[in-house]
mmCIF file of the N, C-alpha and C atoms, coordinates in Angstrom:
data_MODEL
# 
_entry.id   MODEL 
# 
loop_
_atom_site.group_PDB 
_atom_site.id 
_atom_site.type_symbol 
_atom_site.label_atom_id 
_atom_site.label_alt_id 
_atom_site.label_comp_id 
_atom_site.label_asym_id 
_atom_site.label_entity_id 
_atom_site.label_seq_id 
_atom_site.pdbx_PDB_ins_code 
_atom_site.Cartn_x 
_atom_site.Cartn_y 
_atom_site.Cartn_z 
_atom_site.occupancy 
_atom_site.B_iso_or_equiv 
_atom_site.pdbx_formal_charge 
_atom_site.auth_seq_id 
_atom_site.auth_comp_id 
_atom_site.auth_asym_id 
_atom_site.auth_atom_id 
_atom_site.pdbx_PDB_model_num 
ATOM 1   N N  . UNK A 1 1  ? 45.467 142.861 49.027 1.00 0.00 ? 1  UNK A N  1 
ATOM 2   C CA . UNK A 1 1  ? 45.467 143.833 47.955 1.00 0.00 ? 1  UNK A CA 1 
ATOM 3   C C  . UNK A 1 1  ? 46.830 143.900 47.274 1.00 0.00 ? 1  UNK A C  1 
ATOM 4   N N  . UNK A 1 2  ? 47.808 143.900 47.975 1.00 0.00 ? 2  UNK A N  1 
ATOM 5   C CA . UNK A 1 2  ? 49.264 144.025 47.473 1.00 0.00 ? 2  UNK A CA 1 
ATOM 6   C C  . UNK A 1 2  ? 49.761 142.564 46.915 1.00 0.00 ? 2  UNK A C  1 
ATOM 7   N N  . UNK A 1 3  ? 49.212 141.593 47.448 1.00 0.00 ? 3  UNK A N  1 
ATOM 8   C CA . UNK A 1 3  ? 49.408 140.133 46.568 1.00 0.00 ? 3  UNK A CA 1 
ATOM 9   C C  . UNK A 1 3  ? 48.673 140.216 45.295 1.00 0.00 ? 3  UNK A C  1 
ATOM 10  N N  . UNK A 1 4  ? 47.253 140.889 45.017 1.00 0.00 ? 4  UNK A N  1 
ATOM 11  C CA . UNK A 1 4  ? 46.570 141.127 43.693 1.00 0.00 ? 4  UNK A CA 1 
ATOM 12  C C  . UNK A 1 4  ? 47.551 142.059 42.875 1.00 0.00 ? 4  UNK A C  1 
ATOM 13  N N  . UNK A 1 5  ? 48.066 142.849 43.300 1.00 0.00 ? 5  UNK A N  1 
ATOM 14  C CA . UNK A 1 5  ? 48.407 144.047 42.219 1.00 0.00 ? 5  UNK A CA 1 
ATOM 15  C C  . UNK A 1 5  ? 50.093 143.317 42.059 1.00 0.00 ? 5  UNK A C  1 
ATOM 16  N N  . UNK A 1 6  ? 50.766 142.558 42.850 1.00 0.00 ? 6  UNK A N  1 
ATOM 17  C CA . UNK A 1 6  ? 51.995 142.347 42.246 1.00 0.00 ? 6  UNK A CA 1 
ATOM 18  C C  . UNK A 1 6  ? 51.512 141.030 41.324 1.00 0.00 ? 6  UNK A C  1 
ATOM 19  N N  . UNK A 1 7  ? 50.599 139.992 41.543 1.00 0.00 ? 7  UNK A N  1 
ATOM 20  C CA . UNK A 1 7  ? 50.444 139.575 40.329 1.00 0.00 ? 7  UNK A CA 1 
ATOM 21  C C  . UNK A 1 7  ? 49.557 139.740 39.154 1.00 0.00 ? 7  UNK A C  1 
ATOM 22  N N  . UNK A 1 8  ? 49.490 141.045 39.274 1.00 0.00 ? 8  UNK A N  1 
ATOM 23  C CA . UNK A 1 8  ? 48.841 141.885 37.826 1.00 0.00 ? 8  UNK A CA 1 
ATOM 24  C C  . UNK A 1 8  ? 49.909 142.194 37.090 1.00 0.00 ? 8  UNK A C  1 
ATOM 25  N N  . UNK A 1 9  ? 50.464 142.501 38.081 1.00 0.00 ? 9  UNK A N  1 
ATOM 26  C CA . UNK A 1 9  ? 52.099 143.031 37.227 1.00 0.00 ? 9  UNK A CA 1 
ATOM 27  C C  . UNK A 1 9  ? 52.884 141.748 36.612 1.00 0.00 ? 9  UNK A C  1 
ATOM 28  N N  . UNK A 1 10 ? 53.046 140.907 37.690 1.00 0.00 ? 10 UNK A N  1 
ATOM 29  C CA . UNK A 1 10 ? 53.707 140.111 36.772 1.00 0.00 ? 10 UNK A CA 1 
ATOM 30  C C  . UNK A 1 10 ? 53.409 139.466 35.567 1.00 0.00 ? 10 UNK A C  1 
ATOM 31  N N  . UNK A 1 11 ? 51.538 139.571 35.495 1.00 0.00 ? 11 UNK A N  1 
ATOM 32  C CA . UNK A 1 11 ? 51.362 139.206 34.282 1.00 0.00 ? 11 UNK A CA 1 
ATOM 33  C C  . UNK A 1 11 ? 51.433 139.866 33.254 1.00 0.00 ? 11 UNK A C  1 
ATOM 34  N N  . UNK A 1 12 ? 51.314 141.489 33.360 1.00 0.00 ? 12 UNK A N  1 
ATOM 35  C CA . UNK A 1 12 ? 51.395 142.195 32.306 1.00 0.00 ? 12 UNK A CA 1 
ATOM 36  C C  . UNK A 1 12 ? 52.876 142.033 31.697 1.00 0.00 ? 12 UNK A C  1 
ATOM 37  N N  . UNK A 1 13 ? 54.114 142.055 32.840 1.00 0.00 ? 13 UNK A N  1 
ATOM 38  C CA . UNK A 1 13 ? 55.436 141.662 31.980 1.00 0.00 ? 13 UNK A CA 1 
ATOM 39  C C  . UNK A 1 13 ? 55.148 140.288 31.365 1.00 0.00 ? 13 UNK A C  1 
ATOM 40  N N  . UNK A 1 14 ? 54.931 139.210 32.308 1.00 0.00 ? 14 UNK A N  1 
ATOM 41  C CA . UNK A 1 14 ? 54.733 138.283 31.016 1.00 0.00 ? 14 UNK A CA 1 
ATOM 42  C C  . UNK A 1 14 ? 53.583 138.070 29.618 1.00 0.00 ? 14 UNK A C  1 
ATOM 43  N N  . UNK A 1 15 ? 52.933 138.716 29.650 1.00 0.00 ? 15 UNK A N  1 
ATOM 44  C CA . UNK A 1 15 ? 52.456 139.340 28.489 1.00 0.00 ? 15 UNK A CA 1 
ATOM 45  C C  . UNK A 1 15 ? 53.389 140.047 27.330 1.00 0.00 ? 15 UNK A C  1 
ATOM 46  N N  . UNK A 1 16 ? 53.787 141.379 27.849 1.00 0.00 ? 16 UNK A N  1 
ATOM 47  C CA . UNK A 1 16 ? 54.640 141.637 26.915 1.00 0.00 ? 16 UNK A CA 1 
ATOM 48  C C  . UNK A 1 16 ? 56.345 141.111 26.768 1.00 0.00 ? 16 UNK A C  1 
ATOM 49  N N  . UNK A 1 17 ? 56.653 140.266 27.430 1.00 0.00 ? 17 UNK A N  1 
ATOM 50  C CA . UNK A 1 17 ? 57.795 139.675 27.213 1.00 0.00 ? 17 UNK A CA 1 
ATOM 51  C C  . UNK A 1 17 ? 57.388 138.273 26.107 1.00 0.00 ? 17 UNK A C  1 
ATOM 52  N N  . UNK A 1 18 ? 56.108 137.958 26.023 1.00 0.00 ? 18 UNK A N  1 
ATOM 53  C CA . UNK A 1 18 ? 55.643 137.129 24.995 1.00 0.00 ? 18 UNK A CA 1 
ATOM 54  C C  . UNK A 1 18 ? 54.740 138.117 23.942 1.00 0.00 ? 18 UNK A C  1 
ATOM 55  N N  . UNK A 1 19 ? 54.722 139.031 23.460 1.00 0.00 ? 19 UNK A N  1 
ATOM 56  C CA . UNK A 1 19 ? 54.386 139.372 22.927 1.00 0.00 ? 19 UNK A CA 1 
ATOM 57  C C  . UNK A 1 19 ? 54.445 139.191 21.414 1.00 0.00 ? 19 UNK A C  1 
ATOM 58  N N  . UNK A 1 20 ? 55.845 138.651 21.034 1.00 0.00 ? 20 UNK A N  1 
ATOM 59  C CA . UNK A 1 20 ? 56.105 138.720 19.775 1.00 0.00 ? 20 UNK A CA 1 
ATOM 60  C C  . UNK A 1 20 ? 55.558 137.271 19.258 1.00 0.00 ? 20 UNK A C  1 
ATOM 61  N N  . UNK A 1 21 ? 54.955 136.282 19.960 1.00 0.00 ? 21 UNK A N  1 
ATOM 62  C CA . UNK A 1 21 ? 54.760 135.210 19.545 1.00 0.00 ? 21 UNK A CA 1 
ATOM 63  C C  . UNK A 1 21 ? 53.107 135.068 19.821 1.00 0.00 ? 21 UNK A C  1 
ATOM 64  N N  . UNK A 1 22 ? 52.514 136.007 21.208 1.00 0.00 ? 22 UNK A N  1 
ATOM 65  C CA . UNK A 1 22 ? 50.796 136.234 21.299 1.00 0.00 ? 22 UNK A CA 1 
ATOM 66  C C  . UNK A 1 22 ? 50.384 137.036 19.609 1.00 0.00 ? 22 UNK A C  1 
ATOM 67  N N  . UNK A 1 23 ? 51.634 137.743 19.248 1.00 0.00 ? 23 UNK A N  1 
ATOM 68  C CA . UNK A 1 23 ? 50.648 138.711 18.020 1.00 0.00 ? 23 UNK A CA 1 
ATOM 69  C C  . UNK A 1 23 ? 50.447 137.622 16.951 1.00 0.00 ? 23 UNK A C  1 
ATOM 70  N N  . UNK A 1 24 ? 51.095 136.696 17.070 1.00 0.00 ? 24 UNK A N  1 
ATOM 71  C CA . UNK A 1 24 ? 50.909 135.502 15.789 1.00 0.00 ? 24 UNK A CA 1 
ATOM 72  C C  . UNK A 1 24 ? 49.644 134.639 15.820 1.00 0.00 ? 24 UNK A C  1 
ATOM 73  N N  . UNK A 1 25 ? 48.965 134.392 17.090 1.00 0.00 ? 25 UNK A N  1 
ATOM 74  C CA . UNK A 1 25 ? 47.981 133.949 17.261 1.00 0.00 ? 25 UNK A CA 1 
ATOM 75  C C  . UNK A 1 25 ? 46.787 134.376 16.629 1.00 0.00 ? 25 UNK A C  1 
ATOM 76  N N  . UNK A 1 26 ? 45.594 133.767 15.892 1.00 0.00 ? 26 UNK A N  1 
ATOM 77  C CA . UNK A 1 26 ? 44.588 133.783 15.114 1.00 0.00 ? 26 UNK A CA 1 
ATOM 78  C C  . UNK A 1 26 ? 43.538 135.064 15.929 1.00 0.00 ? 26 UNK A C  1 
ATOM 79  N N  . UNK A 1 27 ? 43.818 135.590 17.125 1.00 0.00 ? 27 UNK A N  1 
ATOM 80  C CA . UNK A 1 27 ? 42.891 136.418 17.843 1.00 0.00 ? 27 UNK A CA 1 
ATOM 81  C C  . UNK A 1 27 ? 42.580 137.751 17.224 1.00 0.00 ? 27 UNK A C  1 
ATOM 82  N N  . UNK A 1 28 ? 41.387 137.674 16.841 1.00 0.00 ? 28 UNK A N  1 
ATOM 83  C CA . UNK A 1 28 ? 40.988 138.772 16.057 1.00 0.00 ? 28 UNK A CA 1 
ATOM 84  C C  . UNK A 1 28 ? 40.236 138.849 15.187 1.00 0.00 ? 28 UNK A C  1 
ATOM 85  N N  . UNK A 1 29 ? 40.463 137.648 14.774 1.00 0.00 ? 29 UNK A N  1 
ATOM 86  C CA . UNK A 1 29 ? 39.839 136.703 13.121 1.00 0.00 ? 29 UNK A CA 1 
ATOM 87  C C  . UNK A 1 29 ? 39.553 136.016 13.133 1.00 0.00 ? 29 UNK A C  1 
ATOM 88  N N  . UNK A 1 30 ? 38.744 135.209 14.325 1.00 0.00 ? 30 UNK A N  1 
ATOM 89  C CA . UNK A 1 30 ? 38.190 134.103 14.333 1.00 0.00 ? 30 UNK A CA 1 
ATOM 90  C C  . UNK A 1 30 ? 36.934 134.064 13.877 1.00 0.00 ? 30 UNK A C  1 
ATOM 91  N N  . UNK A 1 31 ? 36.004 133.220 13.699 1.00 0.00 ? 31 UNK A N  1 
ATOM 92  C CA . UNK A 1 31 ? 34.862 133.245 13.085 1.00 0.00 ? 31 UNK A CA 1 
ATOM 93  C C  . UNK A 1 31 ? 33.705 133.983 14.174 1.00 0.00 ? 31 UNK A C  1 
ATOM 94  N N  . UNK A 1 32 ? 33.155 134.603 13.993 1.00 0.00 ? 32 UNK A N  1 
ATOM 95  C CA . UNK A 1 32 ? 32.035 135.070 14.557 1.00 0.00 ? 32 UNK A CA 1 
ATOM 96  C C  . UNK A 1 32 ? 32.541 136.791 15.076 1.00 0.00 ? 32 UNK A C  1 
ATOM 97  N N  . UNK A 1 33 ? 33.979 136.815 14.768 1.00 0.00 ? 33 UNK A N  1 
ATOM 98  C CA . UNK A 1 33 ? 34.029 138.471 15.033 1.00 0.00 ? 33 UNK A CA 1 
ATOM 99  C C  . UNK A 1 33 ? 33.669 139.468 13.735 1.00 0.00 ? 33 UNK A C  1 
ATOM 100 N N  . UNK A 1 34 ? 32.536 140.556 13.775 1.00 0.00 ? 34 UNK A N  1 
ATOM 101 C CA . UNK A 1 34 ? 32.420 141.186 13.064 1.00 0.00 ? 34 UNK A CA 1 
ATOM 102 C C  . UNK A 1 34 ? 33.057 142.208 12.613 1.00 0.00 ? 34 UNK A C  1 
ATOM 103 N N  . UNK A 1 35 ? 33.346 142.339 11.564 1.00 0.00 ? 35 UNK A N  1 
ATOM 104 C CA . UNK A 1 35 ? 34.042 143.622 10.627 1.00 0.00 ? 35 UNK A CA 1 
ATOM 105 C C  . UNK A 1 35 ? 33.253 144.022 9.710  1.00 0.00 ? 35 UNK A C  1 
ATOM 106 N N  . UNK A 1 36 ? 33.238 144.978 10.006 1.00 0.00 ? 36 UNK A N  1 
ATOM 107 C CA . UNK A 1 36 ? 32.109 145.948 8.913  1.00 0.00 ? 36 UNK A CA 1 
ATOM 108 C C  . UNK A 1 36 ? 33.088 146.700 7.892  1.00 0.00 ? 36 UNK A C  1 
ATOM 109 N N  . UNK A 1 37 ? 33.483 147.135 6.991  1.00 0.00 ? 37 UNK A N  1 
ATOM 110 C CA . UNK A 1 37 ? 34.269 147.900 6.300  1.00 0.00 ? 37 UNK A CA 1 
ATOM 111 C C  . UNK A 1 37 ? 33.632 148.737 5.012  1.00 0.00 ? 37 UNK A C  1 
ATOM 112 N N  . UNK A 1 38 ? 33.526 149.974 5.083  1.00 0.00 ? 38 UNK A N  1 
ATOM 113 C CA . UNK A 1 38 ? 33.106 150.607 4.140  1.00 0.00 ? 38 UNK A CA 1 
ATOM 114 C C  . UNK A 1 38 ? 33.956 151.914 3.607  1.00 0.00 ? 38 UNK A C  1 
ATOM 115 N N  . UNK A 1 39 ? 33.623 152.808 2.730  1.00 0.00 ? 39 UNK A N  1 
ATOM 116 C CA . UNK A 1 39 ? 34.679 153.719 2.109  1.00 0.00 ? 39 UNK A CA 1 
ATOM 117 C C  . UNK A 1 39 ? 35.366 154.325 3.349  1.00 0.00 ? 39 UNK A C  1 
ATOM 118 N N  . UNK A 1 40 ? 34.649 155.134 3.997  1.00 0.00 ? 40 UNK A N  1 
ATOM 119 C CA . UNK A 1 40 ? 35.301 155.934 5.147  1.00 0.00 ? 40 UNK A CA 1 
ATOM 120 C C  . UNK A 1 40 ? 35.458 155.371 7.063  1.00 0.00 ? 40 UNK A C  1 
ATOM 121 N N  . UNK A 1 41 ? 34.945 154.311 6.744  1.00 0.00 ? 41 UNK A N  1 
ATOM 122 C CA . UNK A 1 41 ? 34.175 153.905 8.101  1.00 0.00 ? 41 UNK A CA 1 
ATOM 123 C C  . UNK A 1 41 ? 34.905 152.306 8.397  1.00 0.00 ? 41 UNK A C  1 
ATOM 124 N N  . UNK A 1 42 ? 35.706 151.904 9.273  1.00 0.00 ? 42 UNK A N  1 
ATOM 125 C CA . UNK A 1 42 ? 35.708 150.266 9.466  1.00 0.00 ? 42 UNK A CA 1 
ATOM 126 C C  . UNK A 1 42 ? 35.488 150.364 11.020 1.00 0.00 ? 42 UNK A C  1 
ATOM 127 N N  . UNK A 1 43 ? 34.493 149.416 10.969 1.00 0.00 ? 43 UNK A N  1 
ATOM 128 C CA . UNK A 1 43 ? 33.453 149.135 12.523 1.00 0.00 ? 43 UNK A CA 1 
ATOM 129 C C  . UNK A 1 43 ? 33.973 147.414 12.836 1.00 0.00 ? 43 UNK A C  1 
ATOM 130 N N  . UNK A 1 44 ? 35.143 147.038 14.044 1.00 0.00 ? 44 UNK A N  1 
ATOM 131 C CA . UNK A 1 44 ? 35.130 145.653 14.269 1.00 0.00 ? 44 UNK A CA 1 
ATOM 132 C C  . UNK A 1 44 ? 34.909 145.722 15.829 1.00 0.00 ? 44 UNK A C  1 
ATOM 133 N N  . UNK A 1 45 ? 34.564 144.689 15.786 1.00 0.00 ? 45 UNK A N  1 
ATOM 134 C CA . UNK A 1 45 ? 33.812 144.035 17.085 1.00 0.00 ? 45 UNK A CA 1 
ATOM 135 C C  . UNK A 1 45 ? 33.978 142.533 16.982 1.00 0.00 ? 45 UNK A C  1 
ATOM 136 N N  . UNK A 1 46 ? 34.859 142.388 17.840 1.00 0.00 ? 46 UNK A N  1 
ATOM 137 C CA . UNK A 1 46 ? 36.184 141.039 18.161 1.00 0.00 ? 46 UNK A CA 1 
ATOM 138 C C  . UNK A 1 46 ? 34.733 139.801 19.341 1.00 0.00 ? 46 UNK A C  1 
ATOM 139 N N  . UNK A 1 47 ? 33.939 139.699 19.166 1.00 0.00 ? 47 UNK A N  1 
ATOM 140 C CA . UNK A 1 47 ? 32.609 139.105 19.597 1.00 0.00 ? 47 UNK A CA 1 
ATOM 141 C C  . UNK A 1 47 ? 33.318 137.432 20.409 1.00 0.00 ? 47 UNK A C  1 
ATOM 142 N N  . UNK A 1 48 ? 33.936 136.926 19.419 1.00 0.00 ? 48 UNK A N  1 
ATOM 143 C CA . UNK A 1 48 ? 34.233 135.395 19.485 1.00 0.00 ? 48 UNK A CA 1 
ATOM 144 C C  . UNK A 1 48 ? 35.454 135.246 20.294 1.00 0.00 ? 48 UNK A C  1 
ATOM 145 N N  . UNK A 1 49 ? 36.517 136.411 20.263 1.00 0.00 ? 49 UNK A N  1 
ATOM 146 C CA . UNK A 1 49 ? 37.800 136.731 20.806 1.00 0.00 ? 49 UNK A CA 1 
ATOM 147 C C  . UNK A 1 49 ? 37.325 137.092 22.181 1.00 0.00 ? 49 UNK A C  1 
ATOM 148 N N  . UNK A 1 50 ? 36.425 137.962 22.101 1.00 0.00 ? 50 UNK A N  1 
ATOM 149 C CA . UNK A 1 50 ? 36.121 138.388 23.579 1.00 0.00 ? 50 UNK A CA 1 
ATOM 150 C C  . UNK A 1 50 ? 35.424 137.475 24.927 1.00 0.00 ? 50 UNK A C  1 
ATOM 151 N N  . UNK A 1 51 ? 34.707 136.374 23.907 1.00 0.00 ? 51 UNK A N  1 
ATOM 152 C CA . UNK A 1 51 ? 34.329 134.881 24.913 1.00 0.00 ? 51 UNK A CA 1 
ATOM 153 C C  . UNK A 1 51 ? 35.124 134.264 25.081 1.00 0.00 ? 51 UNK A C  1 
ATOM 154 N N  . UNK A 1 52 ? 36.512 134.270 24.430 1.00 0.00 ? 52 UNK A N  1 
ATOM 155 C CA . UNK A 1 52 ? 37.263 133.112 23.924 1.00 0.00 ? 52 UNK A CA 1 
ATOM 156 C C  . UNK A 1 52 ? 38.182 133.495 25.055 1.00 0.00 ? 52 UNK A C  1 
ATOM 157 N N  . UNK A 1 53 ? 38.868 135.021 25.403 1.00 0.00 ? 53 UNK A N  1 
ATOM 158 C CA . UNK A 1 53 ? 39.567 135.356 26.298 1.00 0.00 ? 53 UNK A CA 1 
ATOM 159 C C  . UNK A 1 53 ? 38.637 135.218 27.863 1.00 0.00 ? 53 UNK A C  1 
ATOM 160 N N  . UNK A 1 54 ? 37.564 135.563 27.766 1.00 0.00 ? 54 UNK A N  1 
ATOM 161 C CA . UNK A 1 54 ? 36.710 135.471 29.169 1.00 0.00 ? 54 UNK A CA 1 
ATOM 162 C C  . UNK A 1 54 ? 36.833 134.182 29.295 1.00 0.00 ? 54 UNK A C  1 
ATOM 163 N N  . UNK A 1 55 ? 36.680 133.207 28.947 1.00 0.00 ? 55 UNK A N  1 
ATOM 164 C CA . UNK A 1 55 ? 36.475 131.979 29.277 1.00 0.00 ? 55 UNK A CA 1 
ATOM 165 C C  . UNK A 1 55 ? 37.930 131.318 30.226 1.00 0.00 ? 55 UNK A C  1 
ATOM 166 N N  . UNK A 1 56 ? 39.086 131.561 29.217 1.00 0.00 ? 56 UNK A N  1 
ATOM 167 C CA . UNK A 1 56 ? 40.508 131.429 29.720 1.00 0.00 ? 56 UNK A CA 1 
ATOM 168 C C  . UNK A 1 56 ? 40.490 132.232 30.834 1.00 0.00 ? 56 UNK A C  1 
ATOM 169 N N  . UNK A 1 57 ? 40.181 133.393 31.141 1.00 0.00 ? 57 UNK A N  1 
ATOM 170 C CA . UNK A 1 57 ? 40.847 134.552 32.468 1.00 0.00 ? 57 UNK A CA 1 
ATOM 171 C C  . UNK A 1 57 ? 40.117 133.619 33.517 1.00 0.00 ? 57 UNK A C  1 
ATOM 172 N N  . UNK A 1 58 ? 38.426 133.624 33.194 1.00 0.00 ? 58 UNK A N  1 
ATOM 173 C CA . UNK A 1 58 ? 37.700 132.663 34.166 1.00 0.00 ? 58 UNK A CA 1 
ATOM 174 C C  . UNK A 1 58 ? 38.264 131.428 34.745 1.00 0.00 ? 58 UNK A C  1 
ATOM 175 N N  . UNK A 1 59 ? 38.542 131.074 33.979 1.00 0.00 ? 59 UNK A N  1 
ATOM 176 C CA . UNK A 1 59 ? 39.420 129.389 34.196 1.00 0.00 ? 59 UNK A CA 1 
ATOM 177 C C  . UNK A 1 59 ? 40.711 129.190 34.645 1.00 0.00 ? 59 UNK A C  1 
ATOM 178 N N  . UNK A 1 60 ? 41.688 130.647 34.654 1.00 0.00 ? 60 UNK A N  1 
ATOM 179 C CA . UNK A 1 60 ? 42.968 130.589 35.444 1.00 0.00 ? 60 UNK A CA 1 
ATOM 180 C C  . UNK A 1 60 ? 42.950 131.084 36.787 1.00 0.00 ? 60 UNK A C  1 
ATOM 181 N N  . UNK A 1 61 ? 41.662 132.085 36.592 1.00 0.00 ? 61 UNK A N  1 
ATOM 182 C CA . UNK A 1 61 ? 41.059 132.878 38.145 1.00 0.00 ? 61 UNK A CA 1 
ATOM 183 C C  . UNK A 1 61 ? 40.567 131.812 38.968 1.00 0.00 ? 61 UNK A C  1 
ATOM 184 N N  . UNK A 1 62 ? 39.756 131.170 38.778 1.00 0.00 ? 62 UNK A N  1 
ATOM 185 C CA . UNK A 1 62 ? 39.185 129.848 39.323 1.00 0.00 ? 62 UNK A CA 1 
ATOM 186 C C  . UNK A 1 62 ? 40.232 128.716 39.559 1.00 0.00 ? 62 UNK A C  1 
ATOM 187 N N  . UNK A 1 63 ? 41.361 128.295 38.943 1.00 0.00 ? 63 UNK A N  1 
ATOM 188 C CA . UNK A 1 63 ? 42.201 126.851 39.095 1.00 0.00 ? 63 UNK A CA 1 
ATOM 189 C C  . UNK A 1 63 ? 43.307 128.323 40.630 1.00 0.00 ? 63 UNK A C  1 
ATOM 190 N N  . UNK A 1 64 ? 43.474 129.435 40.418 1.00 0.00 ? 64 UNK A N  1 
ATOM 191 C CA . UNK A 1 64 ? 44.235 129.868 41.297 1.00 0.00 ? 64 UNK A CA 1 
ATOM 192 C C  . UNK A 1 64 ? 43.804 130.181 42.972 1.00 0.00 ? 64 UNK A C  1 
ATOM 193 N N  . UNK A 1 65 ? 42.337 130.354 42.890 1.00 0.00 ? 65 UNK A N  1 
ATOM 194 C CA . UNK A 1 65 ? 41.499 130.578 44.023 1.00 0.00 ? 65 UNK A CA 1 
ATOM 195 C C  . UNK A 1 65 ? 41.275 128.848 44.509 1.00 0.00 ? 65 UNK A C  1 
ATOM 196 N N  . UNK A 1 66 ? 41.610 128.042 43.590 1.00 0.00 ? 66 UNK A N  1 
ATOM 197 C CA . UNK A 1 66 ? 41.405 126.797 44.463 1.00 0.00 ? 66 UNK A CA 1 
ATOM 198 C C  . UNK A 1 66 ? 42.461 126.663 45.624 1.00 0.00 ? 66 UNK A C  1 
# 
């Protein structure tokens, strides 16, 4: 349990110690995420971002459990 949670942590610092170069990345706006936008109302739902990140977490969780 204490080997899981110190490398949660370390990823969240390395997350935000890369942060200024993750916000440049296309995530958000890729094709298939919906944005709805109307006078009072904007409805997004990041659809393509959200497979796109599951797929990567899956695939670093899996190469680390080997």
């Amino acid at each position: 349990m204490s080997r899981t949670l110190v490398i949660i942590g370390l990823a969240i610092v390395a997350i935000g110690l890369l942060w200024p170069w993750l916000s440049k990345l296309p995530l958000g706006h890729l094709p298939g995420d919906i944005i709805i936008k109307r006078e009072n109302v904007a409805f997004y739902f990041p659809i393509t971002t959200m497979i796109l990140i599951s797929i990567l977490l899956s695939l670093i969780l899996w190469l680390f459990n080997r």
